[in-house]
C-alpha positions as CSV (number, residue, x, y, z in Angstrom):
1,X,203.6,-127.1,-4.4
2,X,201.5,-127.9,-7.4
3,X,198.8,-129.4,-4.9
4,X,198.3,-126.6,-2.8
5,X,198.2,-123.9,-6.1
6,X,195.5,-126.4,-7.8
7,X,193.7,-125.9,-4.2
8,X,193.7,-122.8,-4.4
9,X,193.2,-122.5,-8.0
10,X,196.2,-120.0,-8.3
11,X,199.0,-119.8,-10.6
12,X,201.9,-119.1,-8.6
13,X,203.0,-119.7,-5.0
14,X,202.6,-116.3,-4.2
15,X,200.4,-115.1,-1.5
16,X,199.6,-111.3,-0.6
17,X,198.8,-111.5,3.4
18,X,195.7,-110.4,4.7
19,X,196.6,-107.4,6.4
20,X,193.3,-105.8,8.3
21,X,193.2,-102.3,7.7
22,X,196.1,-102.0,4.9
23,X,195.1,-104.8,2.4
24,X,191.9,-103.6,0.6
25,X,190.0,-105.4,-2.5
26,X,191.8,-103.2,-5.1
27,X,194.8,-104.9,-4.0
28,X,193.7,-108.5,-3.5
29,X,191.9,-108.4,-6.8
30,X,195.3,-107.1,-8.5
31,X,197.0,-109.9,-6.9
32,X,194.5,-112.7,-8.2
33,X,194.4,-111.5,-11.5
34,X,198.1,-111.7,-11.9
35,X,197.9,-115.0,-10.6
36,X,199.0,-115.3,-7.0
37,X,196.1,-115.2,-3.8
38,X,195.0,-111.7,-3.1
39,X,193.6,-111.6,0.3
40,X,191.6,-109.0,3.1
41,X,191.6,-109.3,6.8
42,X,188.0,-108.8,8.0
43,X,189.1,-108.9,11.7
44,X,188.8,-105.2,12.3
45,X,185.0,-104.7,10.9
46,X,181.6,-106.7,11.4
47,X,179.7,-109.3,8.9
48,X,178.4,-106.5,6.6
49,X,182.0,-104.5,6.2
50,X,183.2,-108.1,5.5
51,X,180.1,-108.3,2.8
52,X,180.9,-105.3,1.7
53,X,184.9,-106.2,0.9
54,X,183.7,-109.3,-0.8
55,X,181.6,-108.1,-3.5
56,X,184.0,-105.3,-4.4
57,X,186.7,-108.1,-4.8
58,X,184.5,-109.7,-7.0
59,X,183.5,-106.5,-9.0
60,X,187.4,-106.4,-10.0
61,X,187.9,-110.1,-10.1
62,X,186.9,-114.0,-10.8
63,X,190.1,-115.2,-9.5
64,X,190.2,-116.8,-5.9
65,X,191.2,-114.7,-3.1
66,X,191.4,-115.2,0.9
67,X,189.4,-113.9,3.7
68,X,191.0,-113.8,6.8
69,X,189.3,-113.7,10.4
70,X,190.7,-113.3,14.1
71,X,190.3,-116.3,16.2
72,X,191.4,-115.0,19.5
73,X,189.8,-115.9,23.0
74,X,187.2,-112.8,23.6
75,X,188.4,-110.5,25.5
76,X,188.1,-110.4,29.6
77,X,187.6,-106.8,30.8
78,X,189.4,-105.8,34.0
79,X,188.1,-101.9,34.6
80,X,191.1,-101.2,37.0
81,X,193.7,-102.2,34.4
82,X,191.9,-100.5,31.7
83,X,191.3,-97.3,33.7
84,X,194.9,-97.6,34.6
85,X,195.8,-97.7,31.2
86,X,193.8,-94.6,30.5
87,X,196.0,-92.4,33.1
88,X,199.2,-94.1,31.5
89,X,197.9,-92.5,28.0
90,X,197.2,-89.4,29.6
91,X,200.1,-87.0,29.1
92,X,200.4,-88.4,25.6
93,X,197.1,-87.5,25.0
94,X,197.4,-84.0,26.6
95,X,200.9,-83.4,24.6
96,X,198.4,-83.3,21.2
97,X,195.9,-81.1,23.0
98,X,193.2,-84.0,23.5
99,X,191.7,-86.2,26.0
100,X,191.6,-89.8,26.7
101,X,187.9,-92.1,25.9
102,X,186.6,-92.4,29.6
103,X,186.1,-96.2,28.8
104,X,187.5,-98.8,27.0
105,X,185.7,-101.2,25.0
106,X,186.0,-104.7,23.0
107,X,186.2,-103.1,19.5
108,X,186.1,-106.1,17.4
109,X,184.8,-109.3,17.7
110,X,186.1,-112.5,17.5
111,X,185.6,-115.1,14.8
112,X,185.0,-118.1,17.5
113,X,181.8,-116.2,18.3
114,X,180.5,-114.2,15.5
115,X,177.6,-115.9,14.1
116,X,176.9,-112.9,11.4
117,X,180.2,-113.4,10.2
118,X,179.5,-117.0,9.7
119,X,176.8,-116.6,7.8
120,X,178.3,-113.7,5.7
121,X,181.1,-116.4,5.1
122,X,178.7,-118.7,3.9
123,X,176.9,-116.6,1.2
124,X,179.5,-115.1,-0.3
125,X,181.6,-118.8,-0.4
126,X,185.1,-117.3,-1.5
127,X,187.3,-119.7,-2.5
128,X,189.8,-119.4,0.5
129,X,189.1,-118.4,4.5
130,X,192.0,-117.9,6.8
131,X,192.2,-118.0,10.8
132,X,194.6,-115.5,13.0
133,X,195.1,-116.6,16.8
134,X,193.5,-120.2,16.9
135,X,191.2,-122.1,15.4
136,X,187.6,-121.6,15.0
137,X,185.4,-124.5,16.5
138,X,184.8,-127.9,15.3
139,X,181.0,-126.8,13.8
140,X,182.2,-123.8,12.6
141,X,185.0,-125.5,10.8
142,X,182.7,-128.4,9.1
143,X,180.4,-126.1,7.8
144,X,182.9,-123.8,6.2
145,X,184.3,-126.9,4.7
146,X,181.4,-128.5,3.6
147,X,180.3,-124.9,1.9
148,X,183.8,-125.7,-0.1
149,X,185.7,-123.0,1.2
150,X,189.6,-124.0,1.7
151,X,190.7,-123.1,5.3
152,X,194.3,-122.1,5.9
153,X,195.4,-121.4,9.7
154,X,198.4,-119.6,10.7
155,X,200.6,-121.5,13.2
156,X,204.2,-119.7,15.0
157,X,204.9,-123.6,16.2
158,X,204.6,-127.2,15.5
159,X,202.0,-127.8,18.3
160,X,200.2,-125.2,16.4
161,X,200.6,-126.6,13.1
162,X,200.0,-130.1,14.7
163,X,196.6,-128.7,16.2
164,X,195.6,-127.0,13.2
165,X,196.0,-130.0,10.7
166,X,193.7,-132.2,13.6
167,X,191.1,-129.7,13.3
168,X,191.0,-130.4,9.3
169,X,192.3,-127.1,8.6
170,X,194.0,-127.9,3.9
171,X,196.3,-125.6,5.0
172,X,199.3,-124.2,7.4
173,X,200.7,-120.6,7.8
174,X,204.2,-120.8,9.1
175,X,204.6,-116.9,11.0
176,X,208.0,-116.6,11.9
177,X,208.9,-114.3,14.3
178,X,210.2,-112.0,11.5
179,X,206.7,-111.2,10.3
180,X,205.1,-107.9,10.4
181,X,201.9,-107.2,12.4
182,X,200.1,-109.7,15.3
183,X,201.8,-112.7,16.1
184,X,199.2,-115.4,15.8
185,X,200.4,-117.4,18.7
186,X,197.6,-119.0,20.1
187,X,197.7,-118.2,23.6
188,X,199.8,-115.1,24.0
189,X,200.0,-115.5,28.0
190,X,201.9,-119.1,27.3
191,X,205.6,-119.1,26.4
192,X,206.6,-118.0,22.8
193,X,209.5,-120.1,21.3
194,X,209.8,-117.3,19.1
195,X,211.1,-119.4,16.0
196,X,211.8,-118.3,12.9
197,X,210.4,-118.8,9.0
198,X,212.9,-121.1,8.2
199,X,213.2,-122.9,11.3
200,X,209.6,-123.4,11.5
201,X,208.8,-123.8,7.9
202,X,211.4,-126.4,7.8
203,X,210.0,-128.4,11.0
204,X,206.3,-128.2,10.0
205,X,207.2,-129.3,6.2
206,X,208.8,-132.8,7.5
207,X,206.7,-133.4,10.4
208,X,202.7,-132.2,8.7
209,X,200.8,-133.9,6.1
210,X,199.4,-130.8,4.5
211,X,200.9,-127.9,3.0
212,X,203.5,-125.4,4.8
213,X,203.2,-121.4,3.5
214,X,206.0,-119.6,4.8
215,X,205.3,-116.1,5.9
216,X,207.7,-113.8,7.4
217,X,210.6,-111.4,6.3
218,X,209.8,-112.7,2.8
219,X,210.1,-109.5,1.0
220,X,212.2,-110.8,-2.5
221,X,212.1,-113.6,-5.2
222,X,214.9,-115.2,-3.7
223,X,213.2,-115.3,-0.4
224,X,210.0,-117.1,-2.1
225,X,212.7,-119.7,-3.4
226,X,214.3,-120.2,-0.3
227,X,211.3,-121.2,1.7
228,X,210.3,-123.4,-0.9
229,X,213.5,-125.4,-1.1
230,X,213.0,-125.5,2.3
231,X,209.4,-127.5,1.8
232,X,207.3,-124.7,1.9
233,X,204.8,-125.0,-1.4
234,X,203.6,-121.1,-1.0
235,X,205.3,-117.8,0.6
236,X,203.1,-115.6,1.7
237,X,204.0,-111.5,1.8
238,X,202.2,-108.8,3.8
239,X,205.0,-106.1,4.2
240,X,206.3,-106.5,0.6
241,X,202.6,-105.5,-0.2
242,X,202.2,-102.0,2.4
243,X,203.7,-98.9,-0.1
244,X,201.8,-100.6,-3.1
245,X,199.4,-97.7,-4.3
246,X,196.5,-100.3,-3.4
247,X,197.5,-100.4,0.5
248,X,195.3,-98.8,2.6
249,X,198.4,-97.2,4.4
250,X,198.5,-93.6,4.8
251,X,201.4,-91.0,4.2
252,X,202.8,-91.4,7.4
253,X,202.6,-95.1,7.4
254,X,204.6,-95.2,4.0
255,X,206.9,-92.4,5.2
256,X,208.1,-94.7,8.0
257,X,208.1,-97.4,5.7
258,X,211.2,-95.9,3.5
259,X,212.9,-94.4,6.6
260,X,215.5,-95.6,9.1
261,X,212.6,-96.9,11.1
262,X,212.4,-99.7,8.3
263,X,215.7,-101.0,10.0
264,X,214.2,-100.9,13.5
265,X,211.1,-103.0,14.0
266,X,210.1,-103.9,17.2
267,X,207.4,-106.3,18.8
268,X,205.3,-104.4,21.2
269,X,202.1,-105.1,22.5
270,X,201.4,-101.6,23.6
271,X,198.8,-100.7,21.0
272,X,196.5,-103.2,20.7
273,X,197.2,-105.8,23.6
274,X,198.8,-108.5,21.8
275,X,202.4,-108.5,20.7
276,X,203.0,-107.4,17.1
277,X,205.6,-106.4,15.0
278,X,205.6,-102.3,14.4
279,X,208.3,-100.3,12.6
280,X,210.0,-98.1,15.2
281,X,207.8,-95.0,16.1
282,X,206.6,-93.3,19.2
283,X,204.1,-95.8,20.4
284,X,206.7,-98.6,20.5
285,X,208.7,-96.0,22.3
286,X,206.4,-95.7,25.0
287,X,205.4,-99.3,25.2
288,X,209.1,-100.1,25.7
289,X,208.6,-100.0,29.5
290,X,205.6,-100.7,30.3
291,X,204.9,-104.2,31.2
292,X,203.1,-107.2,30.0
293,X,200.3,-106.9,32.9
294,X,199.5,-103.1,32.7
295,X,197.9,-103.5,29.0
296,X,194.7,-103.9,29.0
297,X,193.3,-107.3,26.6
298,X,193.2,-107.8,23.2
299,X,191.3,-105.7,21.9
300,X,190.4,-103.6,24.3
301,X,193.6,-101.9,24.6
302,X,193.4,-101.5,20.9
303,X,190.3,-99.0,21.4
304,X,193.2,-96.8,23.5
305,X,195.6,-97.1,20.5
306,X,193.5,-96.3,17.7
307,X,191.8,-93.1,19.9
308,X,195.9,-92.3,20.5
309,X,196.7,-92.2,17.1
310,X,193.8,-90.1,15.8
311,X,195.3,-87.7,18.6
312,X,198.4,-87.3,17.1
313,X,197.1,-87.6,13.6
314,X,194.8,-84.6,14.3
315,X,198.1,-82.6,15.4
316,X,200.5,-83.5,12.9
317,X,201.9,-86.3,14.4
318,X,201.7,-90.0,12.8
319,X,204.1,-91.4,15.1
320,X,201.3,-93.5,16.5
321,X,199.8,-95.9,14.5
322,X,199.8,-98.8,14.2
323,X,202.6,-99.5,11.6
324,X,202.8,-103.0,11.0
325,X,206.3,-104.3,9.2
326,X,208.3,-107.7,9.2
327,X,212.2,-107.5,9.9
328,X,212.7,-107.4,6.1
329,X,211.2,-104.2,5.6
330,X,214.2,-102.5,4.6
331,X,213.8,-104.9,1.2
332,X,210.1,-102.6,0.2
333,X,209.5,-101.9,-3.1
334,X,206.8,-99.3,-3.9
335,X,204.8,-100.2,-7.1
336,X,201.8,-101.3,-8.2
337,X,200.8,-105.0,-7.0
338,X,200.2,-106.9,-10.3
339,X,203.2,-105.2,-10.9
340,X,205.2,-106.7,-7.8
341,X,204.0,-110.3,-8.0
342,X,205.5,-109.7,-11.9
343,X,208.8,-108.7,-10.6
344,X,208.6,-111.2,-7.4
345,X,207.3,-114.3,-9.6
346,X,210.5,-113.6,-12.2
347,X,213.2,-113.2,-9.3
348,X,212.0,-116.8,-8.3
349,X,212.2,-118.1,-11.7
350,X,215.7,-116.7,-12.1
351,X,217.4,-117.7,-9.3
């Protein structure tokens, strides 16, 4: 544990995940300067956004904090499935008084071929980068590492992990299949052994050479002491992190959050293509029968989601976002985040 915390240059073995569109740098500057790694996803904006995020970490912080990127495959457009899709949205769309887009597009793009993103990575130089969905390429990798940036990759198996610690990657993300938002399998059309944290934790801590961080249904101080007995050397949190004042969530989002939805998450891949882990709500609803091969790819069919919930939004209904939460989201906590890594970093130390 020590080793990966001096890597890092963090005090405890606490890690805030980077949650695209609810983690913000008020929040991962809160969590560095009370000594765990604060982190934002720059998945779901471009080079300059990331930029942007970056600085305004830095304005509130000298502590080291993560940036996390999406490593998927990009995305192959099939205009009958998407235009499908479109009529399958319809009605939804109509029952809020709007229309569907007439088109579906790749909204974000992917790390493996973003050369501005790259180079925004390289100027700014934070102290930690993070990969969702695969691994970046060999070049891509060496020059992040020879800019002395520590790269941490999430894995949701041990050929994963295996793959990821070939590749030189300091790091290992253990997703079990209790986490909150996309499961970072690498190929989401292969089989998904759907393990667990402590399952997988425990099989990439004996069988890896480099660190294990445990993320998924970690919500507690007595979670973050149970993965680490288990070999993990850092937990790392994303729901625990959602009602702090610093998410980015909005009301509706953190009205789920504390209702009986909380005890209901479900793993859908309705909204954005890929499956990920949503508290109950109407989207998951109508993804529930709709199979694998009528959603368009990742993240095209995200384009459909996002224009869906801005729909409902727009008539009163926030049933439709994209409310990302872990199976131990029953365990949320609303308070500030220095405040939680406080609480979460004495649980630990009590138990």
């Amino acid at each position: 544990m020590t080793d990966l915390l001096a890597l890092l240059g963090i005090d405890l073995p606490i890690i805030q995940a980077p949650m695209a569109g609810t983690s913000s740098p008020a929040m991962a500057a809160a969590v560095a300067n009370a000594g765990g790694l604060g982190s934002v996803g720059v998945g779901a904006t471009n080079a300059a956004g990331a930029a942007k995020m970056i600085a305004e970490i830095r304005e509130r912080t000298n502590r080291s904090f993560n940036v996390n990127v999406f490593c998927h495959k990009p995305a192959k457009a099939d205009a009958a499935v998407e235009a499908a899709w479109i009529e399958t949205l319809r009605p939804h769309f109509e029952k809020f008084g709007a229309a569907p887009p007439k088109a579906l597009t790749e909204i974000y793009k992917s790390f493996v071929e973003d050369d501005n993103m790259l180079a925004a990575l390289l100027a700014a130089r934070p102290k930690v980068v993070s990969f969702h969905f695969g691994i970046p390429s060999a070049e891509r990798v060496r020059v992040l590492k020879d800019a002395g940036i520590v790269l941490l990759g999430s894995a949701t198996s041990l050929a994963e992990g295996k793959a990821l610690a070939e590749a030189g990657i300091d790091a290992v993300v253990a997703q079990g299949y209790e986490a909150g938002g996309h499961r970072g399998i690498f190929d989401p059309a292969a089989e998904d052994g759907r393990l667990g944290t402590l399952a997988l934790t425990r099989l990439l801590a004996r069988d890896l050479r480099i660190p294990v961080i445990a993320a998924g249904g970690i919500m507690d101080g007595a979670g973050i002491a149970a993965v680490l007995r288990l070999g993990a050397s850092a937990a790392q949190l994303g729901t625990a992190f959602v009602a702090c004042p610093e998410s980015l969530a909005d009301a509706g989002y953190r009205a789920a959050l504390a209702s009986d939805a909380a005890h209901h998450t479900v793993m859908t891949a309705a909204i954005s293509g890929r499956p990920a882990r949503c508290l109950a709500n109407g989207f998951t609803a109508l993804g529930a029968d709709i199979a694998p091969e009528e959603i368009p790819a990742y993240p095209i069919a995200y384009d459909a989601g996002k224009a869906l919930n801005a729909a409902g939004k727009a008539a009163g209904q926030t049933g439709f976002g994209a409310q990302w939460a872990g199976q131990g989201a029953p365990l949320s906590r609303p308070m500030p985040a220095a405040e939680l890594v406080a609480l979460l970093a004495a649980e630990m130390r009590n138990l």
